[in-house]
C-alpha positions, 0 to 999 in steps of 0.5 A, a space after each residue: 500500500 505505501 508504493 500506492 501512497 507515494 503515487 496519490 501524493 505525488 499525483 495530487 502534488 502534480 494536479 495542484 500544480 497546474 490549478 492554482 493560476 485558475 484557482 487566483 481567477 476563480 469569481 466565488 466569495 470563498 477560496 477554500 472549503 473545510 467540511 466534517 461530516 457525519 454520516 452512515 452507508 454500507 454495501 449492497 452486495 457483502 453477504 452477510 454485511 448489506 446493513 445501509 446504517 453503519 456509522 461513518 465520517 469524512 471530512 472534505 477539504 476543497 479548492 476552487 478552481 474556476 466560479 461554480 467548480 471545485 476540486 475535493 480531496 474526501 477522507 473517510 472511514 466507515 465502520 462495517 461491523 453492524 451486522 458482526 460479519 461483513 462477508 468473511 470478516 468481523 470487526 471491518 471498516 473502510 477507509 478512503 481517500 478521493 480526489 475529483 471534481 465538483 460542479 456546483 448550481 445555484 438554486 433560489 436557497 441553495 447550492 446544489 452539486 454533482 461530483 465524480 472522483 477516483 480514489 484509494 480505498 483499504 478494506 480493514 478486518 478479522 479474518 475467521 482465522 483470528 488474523 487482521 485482513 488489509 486489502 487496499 485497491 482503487 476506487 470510483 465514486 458518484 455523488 449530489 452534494 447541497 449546501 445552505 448557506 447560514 452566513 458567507 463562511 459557513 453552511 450546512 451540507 448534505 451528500 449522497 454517494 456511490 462507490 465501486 470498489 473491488 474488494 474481494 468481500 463486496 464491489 459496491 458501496 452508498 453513503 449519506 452525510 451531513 455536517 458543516 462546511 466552513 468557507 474562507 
């Protein structure tokens, strides 16, 4: 996983590179956006494991790149041992890290957003031997965002999201949460 790591790091190094000049250009009240977030999802092919309601967090860190487009690092972990199995493990949780765009629209109260993003995920459990089981892998992810603004620099957010990764105990994963988003 450490070669993977590297390579993420070294991939959003280069990316930021090339979107600062747009990022100084961009026409929104705001630069950067800090989000934390609470929230529950799960699979919905492990067998055992497919409960929607495990807990999680994430907290989003966002940049500006052009009026109404953002890019946002998300970091995760969602917890998968509602059930006690998820598929062969006990004790399991996902952690995740994305990197993608976000397309914002301007409604009357509101804001509302598409995202799409591509990230490094990492499986973590108990195997029925009573040995701890890693697995880490690529991932895809969809999602809406909203956000209502309570002042300038901040506002409350919600999101809905979609992943596919191809863990050997389960490939497809929703999540919802909601929390605060802090603008400066």
């Amino acid at each position: 996983m450490i070669p993977n790591r590297r390579l993420l790091g070294r991939l959003l190094l280069v990316m930021s590179s090339f979107l600062l000049p747009a990022a100084a250009g961009a026409q929104e009240f705001y630069s950067y956006t800090v989000g934390v977030f609470g929230g529950v999802g799960g699979s919905f092919d492990a067998d055992p494991g497919q409960s929607l309601t495990n807990t999680g967090f994430q907290v989003n860190l966002g940049m500006v790149t052009e009026p109404r487009t953002h890019l946002v690092l998300r970091a995760g972990r969602l917890g998968l041992d509602k059930d006690g199995l998820f598929g062969s493990l006990s004790n399991a949780d996902m952690e995740y890290v994305t990197l993608g765009g976000e397309y914002r629209y301007a409604e009357t109260y509101y804001e509302s957003g598409v995202f799409v993003a591509l990230g490094g995920y990492r499986l973590n459990g108990t195997a029925p031997s009573g040995r701890d089981s890693r697995q880490g892998t690529w991932g895809v992810s969809v999602g809406f965002t909203g956000e209502l603004p309570i002042r300038r620099w901040l506002g409350v957010q919600a999101e809905i999201s979609g992943h596919y990764v191809d863990f050997n105990e389960a490939q497809f994963f929703g999540m919802a949460h909601a929390g605060i988003a802090l603008h400066f």
